[in-house]
N, C-alpha and C positions, 0 to 999 in steps of 0.2 A: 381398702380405703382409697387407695391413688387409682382404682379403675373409675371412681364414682367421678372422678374431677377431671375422666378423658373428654375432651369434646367429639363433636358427633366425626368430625370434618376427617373422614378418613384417606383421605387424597395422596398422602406420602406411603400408607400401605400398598395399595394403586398402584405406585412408580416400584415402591418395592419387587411386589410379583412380577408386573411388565416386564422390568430388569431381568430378573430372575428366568422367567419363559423365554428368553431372548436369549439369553446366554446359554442354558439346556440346548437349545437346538444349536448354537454354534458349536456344544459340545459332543451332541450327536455328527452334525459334519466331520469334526474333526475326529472322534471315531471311525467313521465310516470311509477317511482317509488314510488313518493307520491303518483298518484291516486291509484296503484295497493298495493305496501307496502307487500304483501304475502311473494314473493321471491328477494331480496334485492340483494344478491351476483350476479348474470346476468348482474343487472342493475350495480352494481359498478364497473363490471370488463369494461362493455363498458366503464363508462364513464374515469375509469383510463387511459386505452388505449388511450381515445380521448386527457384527459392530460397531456398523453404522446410527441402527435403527436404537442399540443400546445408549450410545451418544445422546441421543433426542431423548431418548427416558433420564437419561441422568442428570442434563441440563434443564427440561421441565423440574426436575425432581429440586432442583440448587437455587433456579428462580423462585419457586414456589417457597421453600424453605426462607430466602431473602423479602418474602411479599406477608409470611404470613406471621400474625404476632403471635398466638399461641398452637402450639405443636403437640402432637400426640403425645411422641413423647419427649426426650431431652434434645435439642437442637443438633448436640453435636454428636449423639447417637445417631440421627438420622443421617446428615450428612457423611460421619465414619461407614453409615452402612453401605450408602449409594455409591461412593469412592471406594468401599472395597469390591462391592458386584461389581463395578467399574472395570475394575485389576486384573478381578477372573475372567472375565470379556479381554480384556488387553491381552493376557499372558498366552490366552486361544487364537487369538487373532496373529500375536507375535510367534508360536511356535508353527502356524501354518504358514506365514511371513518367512521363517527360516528354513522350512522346507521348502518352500517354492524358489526361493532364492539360491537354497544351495544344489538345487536340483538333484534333490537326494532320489536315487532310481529304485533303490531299495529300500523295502522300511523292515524296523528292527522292532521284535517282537515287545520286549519293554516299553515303546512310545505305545503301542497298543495297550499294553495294560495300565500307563498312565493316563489315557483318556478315557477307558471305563471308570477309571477310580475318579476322573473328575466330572459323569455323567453322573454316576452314583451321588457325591458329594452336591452336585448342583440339585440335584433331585430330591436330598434330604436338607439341602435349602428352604428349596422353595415350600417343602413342607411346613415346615419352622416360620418360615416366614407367612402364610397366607394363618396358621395360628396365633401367632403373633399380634392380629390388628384386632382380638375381644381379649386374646387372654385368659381365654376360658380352660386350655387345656395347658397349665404351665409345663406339668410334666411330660408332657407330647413332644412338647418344644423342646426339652432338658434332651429327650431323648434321641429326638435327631440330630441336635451338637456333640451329643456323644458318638453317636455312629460316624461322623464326620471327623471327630477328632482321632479315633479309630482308622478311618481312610487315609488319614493323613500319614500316622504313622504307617501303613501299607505304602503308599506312596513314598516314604525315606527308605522302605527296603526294598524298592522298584528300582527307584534311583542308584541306591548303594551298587545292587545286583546287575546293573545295566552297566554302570562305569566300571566295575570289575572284568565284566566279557567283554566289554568295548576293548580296554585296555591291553587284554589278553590276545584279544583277536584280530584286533588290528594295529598292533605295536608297529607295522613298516609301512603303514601309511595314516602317518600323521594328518595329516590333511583332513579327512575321515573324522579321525578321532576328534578332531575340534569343532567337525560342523556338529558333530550327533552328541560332543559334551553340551555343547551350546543348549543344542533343544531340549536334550534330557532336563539343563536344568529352568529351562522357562517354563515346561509342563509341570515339575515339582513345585515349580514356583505358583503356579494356579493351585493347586493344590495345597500349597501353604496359605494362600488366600481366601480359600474356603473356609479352611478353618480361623483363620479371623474372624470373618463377619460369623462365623457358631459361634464364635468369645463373645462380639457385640451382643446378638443375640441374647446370650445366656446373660450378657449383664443386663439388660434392658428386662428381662424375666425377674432376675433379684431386685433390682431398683423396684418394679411395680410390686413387688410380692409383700 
């Protein structure tokens, strides 16, 4: 009943994806900087850039939202969603931000598996989301919030296992241990993000259903 009364104007699905693509490749950079870890600054300027170009997707997305009367689907469903792809972009861009800053010479095996899990997680996004604008396949969509929800929890025992050796191994130099608690937990933190906008998601699924 509620898909009959979507309007055609799919514009805010648009900015969804865009978001979505944009953030995926910052999250490949920022993969491809845990596994490598050598030369840090390359990788952060791409992935700034790429945060850049998310900005513009999500301010298009916020104007448009303020310009248009009637919306796909609930106004502050859209909004919640763009601000939290937003977050996951921010969190990618801040954990490369702390690497570069703290000019970490070495990278620790952990950050690498917290950025597959949130290549993975943006990937079963943007599934969910390009489903998302007919509504055809709700439980497509169910299914990639679940796999994300899943990642998530992967990602708290990333974290858990990372702060544990952290702690172990490098108890006499505290120093260390602050800069790589820091990023351990802004990566986690993208990763909790993810699975937000799967909560949005999957409510925006039940609301139409």
């Amino acid at each position: 009943m509620f898909r009959s009364f979507l309007p055609k104007d799919t514009s805010f699905f648009d900015y969804f994806e865009q978001h979505i693509e944009v953030t995926i490749a910052a999250c490949k950079e920022l993969l491809a900087l845990t596994s490598n870890g050598s030369d840090i600054p390359p990788y952060y300027t791409r992935i700034k850039d790429l945060e850049h170009q998310a900005d513009k997707v999500t301010h298009k997305c916020i104007e448009a939202l303020h310009s248009t009367f009637i919306t796909p689907i609930e106004r502050g469903d859209i909004l919640n969603l763009i601000m939290c792809l937003d977050d996951i972009m921010d969190m990618v861009d801040a954990a490369a931000s702390r690497m570069a800053l703290y000019e970490i010479k070495e990278m620790r095996p952990e950050a690498k598996a917290l950025a597959e899990v949130l290549v993975e997680s943006t990937q079963q996004l943007a599934a969910a989301l390009k489903l998302l604008r007919n509504l055809k396949d709700p439980t497509a969509i169910t299914n990639a919030c679940v796999v994300i929800q899943q990642l998530e929890n992967d990602g708290d025992d990333i974290l858990r296992a990372a702060l544990a050796r952290l702690f172990k191994e490098e108890n006499d130099n505290p120093i260390l241990v602050i800069k790589w608690n820091a990023i351990f937990e802004i990566l986690e933190t993208g990763v909790d993000k993810c699975e937000d906008a799967a909560d949005i998601i999957t409510g925006v699924v039940i609301e139409a259903s």
